[in-house]
Every structure is written in C-alpha cells, then in structure tokens.
N, C-alpha and C positions, 0 to 999 in steps of 0.2 A: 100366561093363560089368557085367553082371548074372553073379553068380554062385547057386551051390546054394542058399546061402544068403539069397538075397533075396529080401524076401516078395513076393507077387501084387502088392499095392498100391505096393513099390517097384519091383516091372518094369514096371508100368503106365504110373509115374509118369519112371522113366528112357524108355519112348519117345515118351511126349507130349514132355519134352523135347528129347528128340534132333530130332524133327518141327520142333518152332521153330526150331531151328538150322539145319534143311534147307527147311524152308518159305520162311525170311527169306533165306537164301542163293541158292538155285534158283529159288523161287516154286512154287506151289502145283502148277500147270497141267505141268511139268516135270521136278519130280522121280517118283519108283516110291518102290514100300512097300519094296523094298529099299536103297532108301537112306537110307529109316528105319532099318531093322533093322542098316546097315553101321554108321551114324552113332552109334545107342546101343549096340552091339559087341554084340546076340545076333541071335539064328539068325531067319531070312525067318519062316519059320511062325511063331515067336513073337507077331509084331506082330498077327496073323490072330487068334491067340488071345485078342489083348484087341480088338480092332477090325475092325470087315470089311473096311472097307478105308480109304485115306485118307481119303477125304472123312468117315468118321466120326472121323478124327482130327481134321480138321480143325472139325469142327461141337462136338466134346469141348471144342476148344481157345476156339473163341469161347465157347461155353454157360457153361463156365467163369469166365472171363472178364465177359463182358456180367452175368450174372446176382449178381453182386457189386456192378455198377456200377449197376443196376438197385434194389438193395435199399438200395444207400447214397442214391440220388434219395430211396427212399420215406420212409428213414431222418430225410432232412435237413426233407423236407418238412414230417414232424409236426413239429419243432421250432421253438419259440417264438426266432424269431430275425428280424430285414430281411430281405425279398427277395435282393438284394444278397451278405448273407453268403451266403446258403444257394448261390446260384449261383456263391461264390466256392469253395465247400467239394466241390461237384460240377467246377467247373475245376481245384481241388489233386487230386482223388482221380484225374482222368483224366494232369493232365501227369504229376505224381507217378509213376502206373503205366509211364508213358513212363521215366524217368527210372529206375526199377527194374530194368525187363522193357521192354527197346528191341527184343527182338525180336519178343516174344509181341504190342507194341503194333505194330509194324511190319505182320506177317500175319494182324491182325484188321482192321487199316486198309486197307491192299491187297486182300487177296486173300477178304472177306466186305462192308462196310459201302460200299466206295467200288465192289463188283464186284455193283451190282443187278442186271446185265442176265447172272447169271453164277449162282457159288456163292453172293451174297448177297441173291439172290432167293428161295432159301430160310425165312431169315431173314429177313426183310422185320417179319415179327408181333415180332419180339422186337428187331426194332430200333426201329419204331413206338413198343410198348411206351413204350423210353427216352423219346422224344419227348412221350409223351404225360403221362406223370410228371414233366418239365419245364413242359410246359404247364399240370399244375395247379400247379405252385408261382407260376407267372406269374397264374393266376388270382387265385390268395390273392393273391397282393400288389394286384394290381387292385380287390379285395375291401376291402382294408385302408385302399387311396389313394396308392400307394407307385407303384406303374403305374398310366401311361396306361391308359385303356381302349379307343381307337381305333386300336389293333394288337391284332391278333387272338393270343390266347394261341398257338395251333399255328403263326402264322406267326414269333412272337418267337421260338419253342423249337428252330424247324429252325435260325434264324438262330443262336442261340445255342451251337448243337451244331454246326452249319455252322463256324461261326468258329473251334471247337476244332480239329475234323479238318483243316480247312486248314491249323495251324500245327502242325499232328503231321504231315503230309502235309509240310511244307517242312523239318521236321524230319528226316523219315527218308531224303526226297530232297537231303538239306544246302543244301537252297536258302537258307536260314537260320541263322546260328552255335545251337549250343545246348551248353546249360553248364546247372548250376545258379542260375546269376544270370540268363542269360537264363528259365528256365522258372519263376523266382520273377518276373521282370516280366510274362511273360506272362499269371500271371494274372490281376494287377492289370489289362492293358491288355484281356485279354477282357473281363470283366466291367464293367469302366468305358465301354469303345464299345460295348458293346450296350447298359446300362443307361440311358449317356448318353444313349442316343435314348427309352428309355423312363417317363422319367421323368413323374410326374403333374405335370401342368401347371396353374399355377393360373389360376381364372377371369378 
C-alpha cells in the first residue's frame, strides 16, 4: 500500500505489480483499472496518474519485459561461443524468467505474444524483432558450419521460440509438472530437439 512517503517511482512500480497479480488472475479483457488500484491499496485516480489506462499498463509490462530479453539475444550473440550454447543461455534466460515471475511470464504469454489477433497485434514489431535476433544467431552458426544450411534461419527461429512458448503455455496451463528440475531439463531438451534437427550434415 503506498503511503505519503512513497516515492513516484515506488507508486508506479507497486501498481504495475498489483496489475500482474490482477492481469494473471482475471485476465486482461476482464478486469477495470479499479481493480488495479483495489489490488495495490491506493486511490482509482492514482493509477490514471502514472497510466491512461490499462492497456498502457499492459504494453509497460511487456516492453519491460521483452526488451530485456531482446538485449540479452543481442547480448549472447556477439559472443564467441557454439550455436548451441548461445541458444541454450537464451532458453535459461526465458524459463528462468518463468520460474522467477510466473505471473508477469504468465500475462506476457496469454494475453500479448499468443493474442496476435488482439492486444498482441500491436506488438507484432517487437515480437518479430526477437525472432529475428535469433535468426541471426542461426545464421552465424550456418556461417561457421555448425548449422545446416537448407532450413531457412527465420524458419529455425519461429521453431525455436515456438518450442519455448508451448512449454511455458503447458506450464502455466499445468498441462505439465514443473518444478525446478523439471525447467533445468527442459532446457536441455529444447535446445537438443531443435538442434538435433539442425545440425550440419556431412557430405
């Protein structure tokens, strides 16, 4: 609950949280900016004051988010490392996230990246984006000899990032146990069945 005492930056920052807590609960489409503002204990107007209205909270909360995950792709990229690793360190950064922030992973995956025909129609460019900062790592490696070269980098990368969100998706839907020992195999077995299929082939 925000009191006198709490700076800008910590009121801001109590109702972007309170919103994950009400976003993952309710879902996006359902809840009011008032149950924002019940959820992190200050007053309706308040929330207007840092946001117009949800859906800016809601585009805060991915931008946030994505733009981290985005930077750690470009991150991994430059580095002198296999194919391989670098896709394995982009699979730890995502379940990881998951395994952190189950909620915030929960209503980025719902209710923006899996909702194209929706709110993540918006984002579309900044989801691309990711894709295509995976696709150049797939390049280099293609470059190197490490990957085949008769899959196409943008088809490897959807598959790649496909293959996450579906076990975050079975994750949040408990279609699937998850634990810590399960999200430490899983990322071994992402990156092994996509890789497995893309490995260079010799002559």
């Amino acid at each position: 609950m925000a009191t006198s005492k709490t700076t800008a930056a910590e009121k801001r920052r109590l109702i972007l949280d309170a919103a994950v807590r009400v976003f993952a609960r309710q879902g996006f489409h359902t809840c009011r900016v008032s149950d924002i503002a019940d959820e992190a204990g200050v007053a309706y107007g308040l929330v207007y004051h840092y946001f117009r209205s949800k859906d800016e909270v809601l585009d805060t909360l991915f931008r946030d988010r994505w733009s981290l995950m985005t930077a750690l792709i470009e991150d991994v990229d430059g580095r002198d490392m296999p194919t391989r690793d670098k896709l394995r360190q982009i699979t730890s950064f995502i379940f990881d996230s998951y395994r952190h922030d189950p909620e915030l992973m929960k209503v980025i995956i719902v209710e923006v990246t899996r909702a194209a025909n929706s709110f993540g129609q918006t984002h579309l460019q900044e989801i691309r984006g990711a894709y295509e900062g995976i696709a150049r790592i797939v390049e280099h490696g293609q470059e190197r000899g490490e990957i085949r070269g008769d899959v196409t980098s943008q088809f490897a990368a959807m598959a790649f990032y496909g293959a996450i969100e579906q076990v975050l998706t079975s994750w949040i839907f408990e279609l699937l146990p998850f634990g810590e020992a399960e999200a430490e195999q899983a990322k071994t077995l992402i990156v092994e069945t996509i890789c497995g299929g893309l490995d260079a082939r010799s002559a």
